[in-house]
N, C-alpha and C positions, 0 to 999 in steps of 0.2 A: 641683519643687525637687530638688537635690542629694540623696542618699542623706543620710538621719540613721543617725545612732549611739543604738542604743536600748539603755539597761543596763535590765533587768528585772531584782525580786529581790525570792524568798519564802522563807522557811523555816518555814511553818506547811501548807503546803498540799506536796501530792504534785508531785515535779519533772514528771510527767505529767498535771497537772492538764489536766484537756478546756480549761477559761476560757480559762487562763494561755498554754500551749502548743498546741494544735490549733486554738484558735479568734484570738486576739490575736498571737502570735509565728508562729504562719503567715499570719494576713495581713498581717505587717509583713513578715514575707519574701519573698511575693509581689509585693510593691508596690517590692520593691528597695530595703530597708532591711538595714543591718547593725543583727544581737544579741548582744549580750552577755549571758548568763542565769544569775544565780545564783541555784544552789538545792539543795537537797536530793539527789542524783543517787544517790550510793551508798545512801544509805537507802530509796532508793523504789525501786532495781533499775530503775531506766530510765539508758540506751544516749543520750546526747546526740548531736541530730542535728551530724551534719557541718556543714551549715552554718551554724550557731550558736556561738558561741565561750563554754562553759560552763564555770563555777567553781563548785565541788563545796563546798557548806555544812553541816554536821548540822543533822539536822530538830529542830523546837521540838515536845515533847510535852506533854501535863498540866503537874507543875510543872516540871519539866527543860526550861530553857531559857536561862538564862543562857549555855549554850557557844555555842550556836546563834546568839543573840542577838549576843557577842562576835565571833564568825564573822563574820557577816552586817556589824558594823559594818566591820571590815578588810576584808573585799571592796568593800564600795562604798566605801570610802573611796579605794582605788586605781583602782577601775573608773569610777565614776558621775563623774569630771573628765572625762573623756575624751567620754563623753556627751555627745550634744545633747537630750537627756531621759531622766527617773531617773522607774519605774513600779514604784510599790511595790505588793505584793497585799496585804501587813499590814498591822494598826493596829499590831503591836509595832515596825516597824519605822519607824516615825514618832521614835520616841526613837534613833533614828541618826543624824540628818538634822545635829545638832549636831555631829560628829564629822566632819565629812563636807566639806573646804574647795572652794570652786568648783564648788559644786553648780550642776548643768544645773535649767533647768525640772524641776519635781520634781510626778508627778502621782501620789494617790493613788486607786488603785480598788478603792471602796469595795464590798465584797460582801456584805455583811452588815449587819444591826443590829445592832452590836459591844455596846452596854448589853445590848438584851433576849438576845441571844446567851449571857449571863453566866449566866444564868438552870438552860442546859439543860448549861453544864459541870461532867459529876460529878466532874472530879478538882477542884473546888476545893471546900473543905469547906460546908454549906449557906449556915450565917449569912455566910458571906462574898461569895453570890453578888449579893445589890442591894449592898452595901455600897461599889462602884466606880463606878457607877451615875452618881453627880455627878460625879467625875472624867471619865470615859471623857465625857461631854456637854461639858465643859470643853475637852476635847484634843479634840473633833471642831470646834468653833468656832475655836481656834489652829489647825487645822489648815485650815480652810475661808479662813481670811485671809492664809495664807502657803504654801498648795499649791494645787493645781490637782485637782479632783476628779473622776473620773469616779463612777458611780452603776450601778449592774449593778439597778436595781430603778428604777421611776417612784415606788413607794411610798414612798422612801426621802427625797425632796424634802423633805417637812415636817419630818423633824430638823436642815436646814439654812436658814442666813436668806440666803441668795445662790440666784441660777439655774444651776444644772452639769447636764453636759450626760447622757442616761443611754446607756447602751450594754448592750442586756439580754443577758441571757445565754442566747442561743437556740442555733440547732445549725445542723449543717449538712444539709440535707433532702436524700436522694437524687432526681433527676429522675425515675426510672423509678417504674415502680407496685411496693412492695414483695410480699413474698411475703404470701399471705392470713396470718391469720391458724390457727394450728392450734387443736387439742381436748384437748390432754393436758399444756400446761405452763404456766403462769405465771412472770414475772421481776419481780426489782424492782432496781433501779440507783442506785447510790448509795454515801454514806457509810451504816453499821448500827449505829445509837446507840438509845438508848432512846424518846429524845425522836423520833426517825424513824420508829417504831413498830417496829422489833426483835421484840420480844415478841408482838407482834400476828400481825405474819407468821409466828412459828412456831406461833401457833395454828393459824391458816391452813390451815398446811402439816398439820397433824395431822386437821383437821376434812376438808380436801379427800381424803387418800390413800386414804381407804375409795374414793372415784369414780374413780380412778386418774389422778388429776391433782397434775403432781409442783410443786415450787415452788422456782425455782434464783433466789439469788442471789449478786449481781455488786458486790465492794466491800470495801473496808478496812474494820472494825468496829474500836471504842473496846476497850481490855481489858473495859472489866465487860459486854461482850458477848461476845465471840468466844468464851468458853468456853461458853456458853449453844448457840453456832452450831455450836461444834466437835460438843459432845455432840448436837446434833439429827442432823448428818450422820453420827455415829457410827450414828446409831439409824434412818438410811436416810430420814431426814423430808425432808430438802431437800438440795440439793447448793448448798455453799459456793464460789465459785471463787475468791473473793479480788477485792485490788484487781487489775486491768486496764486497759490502757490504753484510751483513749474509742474507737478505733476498733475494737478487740478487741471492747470490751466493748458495741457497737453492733449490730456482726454476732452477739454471744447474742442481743439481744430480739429478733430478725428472727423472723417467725413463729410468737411465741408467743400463747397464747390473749388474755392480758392482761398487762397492768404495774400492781404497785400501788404506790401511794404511798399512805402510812399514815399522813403522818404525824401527831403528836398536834396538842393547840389550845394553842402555844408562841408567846410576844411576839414570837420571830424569827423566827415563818414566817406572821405573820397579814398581813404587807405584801410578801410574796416568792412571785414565778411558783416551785413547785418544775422546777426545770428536766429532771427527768426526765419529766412529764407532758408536756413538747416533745420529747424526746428517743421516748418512745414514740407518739406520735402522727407522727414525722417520718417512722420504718421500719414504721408499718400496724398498729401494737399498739394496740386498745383499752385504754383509762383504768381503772381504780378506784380511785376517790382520796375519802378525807376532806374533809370542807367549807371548807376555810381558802377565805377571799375570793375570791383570786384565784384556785386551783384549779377554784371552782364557779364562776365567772366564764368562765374557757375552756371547761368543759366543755359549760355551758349553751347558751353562745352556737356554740359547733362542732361540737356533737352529736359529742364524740368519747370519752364513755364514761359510767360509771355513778358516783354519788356514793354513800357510806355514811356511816355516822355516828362519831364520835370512839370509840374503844377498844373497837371491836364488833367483834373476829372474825368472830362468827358469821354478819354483815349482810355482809359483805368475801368470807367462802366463798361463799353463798348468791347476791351478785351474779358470781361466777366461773361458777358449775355454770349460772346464766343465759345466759350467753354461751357456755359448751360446748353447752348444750340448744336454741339458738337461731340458727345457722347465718347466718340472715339479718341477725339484731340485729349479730354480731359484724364481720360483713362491712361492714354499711353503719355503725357507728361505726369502723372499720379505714378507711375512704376517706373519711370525713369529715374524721378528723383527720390523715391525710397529705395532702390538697388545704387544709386550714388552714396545715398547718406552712410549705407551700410559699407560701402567700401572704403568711403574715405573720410567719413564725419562721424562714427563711433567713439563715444567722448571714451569707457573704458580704454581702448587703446591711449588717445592722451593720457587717459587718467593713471597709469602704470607711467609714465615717463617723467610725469607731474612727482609722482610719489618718491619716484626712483631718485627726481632733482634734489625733493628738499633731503632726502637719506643721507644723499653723496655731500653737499654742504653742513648736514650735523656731523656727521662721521668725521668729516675734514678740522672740526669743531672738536672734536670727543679725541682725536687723535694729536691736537695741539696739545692741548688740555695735558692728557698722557706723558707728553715728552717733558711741559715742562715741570710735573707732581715730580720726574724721575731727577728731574738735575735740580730740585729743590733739595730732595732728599738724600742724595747722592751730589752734593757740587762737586765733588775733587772726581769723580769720575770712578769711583774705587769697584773693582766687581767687589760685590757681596761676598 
C-alpha cells in the first residue's frame, strides 16, 4: 500500500518510551511510513528524531494534568485529520477524541490494566483509589465499540467482550552471543515506585555491599522514591543513573551478574509479562524475579533465572551471591535466556504484525472513503 500517515500521541509516558518510540515508530518507519508524534519532548530531554515530524506537549503527572491534557487535545485536533490513523498510548487521552472533527481510524494501545493500575497510584489519596474502578470498566467497553484496540498483554483479553489483536511488548534481541555475564554487579531497569519493589532493592543493595557486589539502577523514579534513591547513592549503596533512553540503558545491563525485578503482588502486574525480564534475558543477564504468573511462567519454562518470594530482600541477595558463587549456574541461565529471547521475544517479528494491523485498518479507511467519492459522484449508478 501507499505510505500512511501515522499521528501518535502520549503525554503520560516518557517521549522516549522503548514501546512507543524504538519499538512501534521505528517500525513504522522502517516499513515507509510517515509520523507525526506528539509528546512530551522538552520534559523528558529527548532530541526528536529527524525523521519524525514532532510536536512538543507537557507531560501529565500525579494530579497536574489538565495542561497537558488541554495540550494534547489542540494537538491532535490539528494533526490527527491529516492522519490515516490516530494511536493513542493513554487511557486519558480517550476524552479528546470528542474534540477532535474527522478523525482517522483511531486505535487505542492498551498497556496496562488501567482499573487495577489505580490501586498502586500514591499520588491519588487512598479511599480514592477503587472508587473509579466502575468507571474506568464503563469507558473501556465505549471505548472497545468505537476504537480499534491493540493489547500489549494476552492477559488483558478477559477485560474485553470482543477479539483484538495483542502486540506484546518484547524487545529487540541482538543476534550475536552477548557478553557473559560478570561477578560484581546487579541491574534493575525500569520505572522505581514502590509498587516495583524500590524498597526492596535498596535493601538488596545494603545486604549485598558487605560481598562487594554493587547494585545500579536504570530509570525515572515517582517523587516519594527518588529521595529515598538519592540518599542511598549519597551513602555509596547503589548508583542511580536516571531515566535513559532503551538503547542507552540496554548497553548498562550487558554483563551484569543479574537483573532483578521485584516486583510486589499488585492487580496490574499479576496478568503482565514484566518486560524487563525480556529485556535482560535478550543481552545474557540472568533473572531474579518475584512470582507473578507470568514471570514464573518464562522463567520456568526457559530456565533463565531464579525465582524469590514477595517482599524478601534477604531470599533476593541470597539468590545473587548464588549466581556470583556459581560460575556455571550463571552461565547456562545467561544462554538460556538469550536463545529464548531470540525465539520468541524478537520485537521485529511483532513489529511487522504491528505494522501490518495499523495498514489493514487504513486501507479499510482508504477503501470506505473510495466507495462512497463513487456514489457521490455517480448517485444514479450510471456506467460512465
Amino acid at each position: 500500500m501507499s505510505p500512511m500517515r501515522v499521528c501518535v500521541c502520549t503525554v503520560v509516558h516518557n517521549a522516549a518510551d522503548a514501546r512507543i518510540l524504538h519499538r512501534q515508530i521505528r517500525a513504522l518507519l522502517d516499513a515507509g511510513h510517515e509520523v507525526t508524534y506528539i509528546a512530551p519532548f522538552r520534559h523528558s530531554g529527548t532530541a526528536p528524531w529527524p525523521e519524525v515530524t514532532a510536536v512538543d506537549v507537557p507531560r501529565a503527572g500525579g494530579r497536574r494534568r489538565l495542561r497537558a491534557f488541554l495540550a494534547a487535545r489542540r494537538a491532535l485536533a490539528g494533526h490527527a485529520p491529516h492522519a490515516d490513523v490516530l494511536l493513542l498510548h493513554d487511557p486519558e487521552l480517550l476524552l479528546t477524541l470528542p474534540f477532535v472533527r474527522r478523525r482517522p481510524p483511531t486505535v487505542w494501545d492498551v498497556h496496562e490494566d488501567t482499573a487495577a493500575a489505580l490501586v498502586a497510584k500514591t499520588w491519588l489519596p487512598r479511599p480514592l483509589r477503587r472508587a473509579p474502578y466502575p468507571f474506568v470498566r464503563w469507558a473501556e467497553r465505549i471505548a472497545e465499540r468505537r476504537l480499534h484496540l491493540l493489547l500489549a498483554e494476552e492477559g488483558y483479553r478477559p477485560r474485553f467482550r470482543r477479539e483484538h489483536p495483542v502486540v506484546p511488548n518484547t524487545t529487540r534481541v541482538p543476534l550475536h552471543a552477548p557478553p557473559p555475564p560478570g561477578a560484581d554487579r546487579v541491574v534493575y531497569l525500569g520505572h522505581l515506585t514502590r509498587a516495583r519493589g524500590a524498597a526492596e532493592m535498596l535493601e538488596v543493595a545494603r545486604l549485598l555491599r558487605p560481598h562487594g557486589v554493587r547494585v545500579e539502577m536504570i530509570g525515572a523514579a515517582d517523587p516519594d522514591t527518588s529521595a529515598a534513591l538519592r540518599a542511598a547513592e549519597r551513602e555509596g549503596l547503589v548508583r542511580w543513573h536516571g531515566y535513559r533512553p532503551n538503547d542507552a540503558a540496554l548497553r548498562l545491563v550487558e554483563g551484569s551478574l543479574a537483573g532483578l525485578s521485584l516486583l510486589r503482588d499488585e492487580p496490574n502486574y499479576r496478568h503482565s509479562v514484566p518486560t524487563k525480564i525480556i529485556e535482560y534475558m535478550a543481552h545474557g543477564v540472568p533473572v531474579v524475579s518475584t512470582p507473578l504468573p507470568a514471570a514464573a511462567s518464562i522463567l520456568d519454562r526457559d530456565g533463565s533465572g531464579l525465582l524469590v518470594p514477595f517482599d524478601d530482600p534477604r531470599a533476593a541477595a541470597a539468590a545473587v551471591l548464588r549466581l556470583r558463587d556459581d560460575p556455571r549456574l550463571r552461565l547456562a541461565l545467561a544462554a538460556n535466556g538469550h536463545r529464548a529471547a531470540r525465539m520468541r521475544y524478537h520485537w521485529p517479528d511483532q513489529g511487522k504484525r504491528f505494522v501490518a494491523q495499523l495498514e489493514e485498518w487504513a486501507a479499510a479507511r482508504r477503501s470506505r472513503t473510495r466507495a462512497f467519492r463513487v456514489a457521490v459522484d455517480n448517485p444514479c449508478g450510471r456506467t460512465p
